[in-house]
N, C-alpha and C positions, 0 to 999 in steps of 0.2 A: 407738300405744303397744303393744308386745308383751309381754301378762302371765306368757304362759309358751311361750317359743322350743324348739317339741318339736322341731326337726329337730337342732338344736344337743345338747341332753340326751340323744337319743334315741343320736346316734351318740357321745356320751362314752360311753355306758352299753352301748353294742354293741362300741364300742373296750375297754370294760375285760373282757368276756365273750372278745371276743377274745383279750388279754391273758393271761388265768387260761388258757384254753383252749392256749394256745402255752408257758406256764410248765407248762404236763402233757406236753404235745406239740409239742415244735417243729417237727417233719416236717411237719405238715398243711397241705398247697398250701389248702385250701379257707379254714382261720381267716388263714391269710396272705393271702387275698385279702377276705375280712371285714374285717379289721385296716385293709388300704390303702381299700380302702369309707368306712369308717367315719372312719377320719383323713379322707380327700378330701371326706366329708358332711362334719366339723369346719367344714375351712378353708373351704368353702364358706359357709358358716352365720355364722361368726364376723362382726361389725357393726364392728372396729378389730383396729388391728395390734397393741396391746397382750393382746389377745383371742387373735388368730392365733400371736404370741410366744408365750403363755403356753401354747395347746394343744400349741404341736409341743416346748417345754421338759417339758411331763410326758410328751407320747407316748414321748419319746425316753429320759425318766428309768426309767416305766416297761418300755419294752426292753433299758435299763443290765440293772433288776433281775431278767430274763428271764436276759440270756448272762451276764451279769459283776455277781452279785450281792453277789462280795467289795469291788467299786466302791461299794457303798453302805452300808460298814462304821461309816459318820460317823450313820446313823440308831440305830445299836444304843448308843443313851443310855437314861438317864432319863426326859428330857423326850417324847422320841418316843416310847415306849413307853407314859407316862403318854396322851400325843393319841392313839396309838392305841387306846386301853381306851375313852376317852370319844368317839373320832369318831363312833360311830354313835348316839347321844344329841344330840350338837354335830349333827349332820346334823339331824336330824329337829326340831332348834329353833331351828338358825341363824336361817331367811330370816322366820320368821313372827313370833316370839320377837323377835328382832335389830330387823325393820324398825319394831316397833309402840315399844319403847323408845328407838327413835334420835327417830321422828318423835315420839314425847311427850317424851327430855328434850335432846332438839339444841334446842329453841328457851327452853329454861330455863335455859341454860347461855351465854347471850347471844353474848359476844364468845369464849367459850371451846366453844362447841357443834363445833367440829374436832375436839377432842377427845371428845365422845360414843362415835362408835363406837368407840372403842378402850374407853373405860371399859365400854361395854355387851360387847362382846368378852368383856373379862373376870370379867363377869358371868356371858356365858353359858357359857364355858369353866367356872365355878367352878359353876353349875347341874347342868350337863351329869356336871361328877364326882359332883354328888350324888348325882344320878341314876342312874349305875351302881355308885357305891358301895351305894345302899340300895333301889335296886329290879332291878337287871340281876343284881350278885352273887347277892343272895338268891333269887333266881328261878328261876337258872340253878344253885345248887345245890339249891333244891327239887326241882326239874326233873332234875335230873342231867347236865343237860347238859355238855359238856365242847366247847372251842374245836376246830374241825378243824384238823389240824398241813398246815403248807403244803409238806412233802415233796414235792417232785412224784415221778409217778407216772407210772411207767416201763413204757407199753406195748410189748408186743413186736412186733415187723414184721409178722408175721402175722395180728396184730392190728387194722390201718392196712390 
């Protein structure tokens, strides 16, 4: 049983550095070759094709949002904008959060326990907004802090 698959995490999480890194600079022969790294440690890593599918469907989404970010003008809703305020709370309580209420109410839910995680989902989606409604907002203006704007950021050749 693998509790926690670093080769797999490790190159999502060097693929998304690479990512940011190539939305500042796309010149750079060095994060382009991180980039193809790090994909190649994916597919390697990945245990199904559902797995394999899903990684080269987001690599490829986010290099959409790299060159042709007006191709993904269907996310500038509501809804995505709402997932986006709360992913980083959703993150940090999906797996642990998620898996202890599936496994205590999937089997209280007898012949409907299929339905669990989606009900729990929406739990922790509706958590998760709590969460940055009254502890991220108020935080972050005590703090003063302010979101970085995702402009990229136009080095000069000289610079490279």
């Amino acid at each position: 049983m693998v509790i926690f698959n670093l080769s797999l995490y490790m190159s999502c999480f060097l693929a998304g550095v690479a990512i940011y890194q190539l939305y500042i600079n796309r010149r750079n022969w060095f994060t382009w070759m991180m980039l193809a790294l790090s994909v190649l440690a994916q597919l390697l890593a990945s245990n199904s094709g559902e797995m394999t599918g899903a990684l080269i469907v987001m690599n490829v989404l986010f290099l959409i949002f790299i060159f042709f970010p007006s191709r993904l003008g269907f996310f500038k809703n509501r809804m995505s904008v709402f997932i986006g305020l709360i992913s980083y709370s959703l993150y940090l309580i999906h797996e642990d959060v998620g898996v202890l209420l599936i496994h205590h109410w999937g089997p209280l839910m007898g012949q409907f326990s299929g339905f669990s995680p989606i009900i729990v989902g929406g739990m922790l989606i509706l958590f998760s907004a709590g969460l940055y409604r009254f502890f991220e907002q108020p935080l972050s203006r005590r703090w003063k802090l302010k979101p970085k704007s995702l402009e990229p950021v136009h080095v000069s050749d000289s610079a490279q």
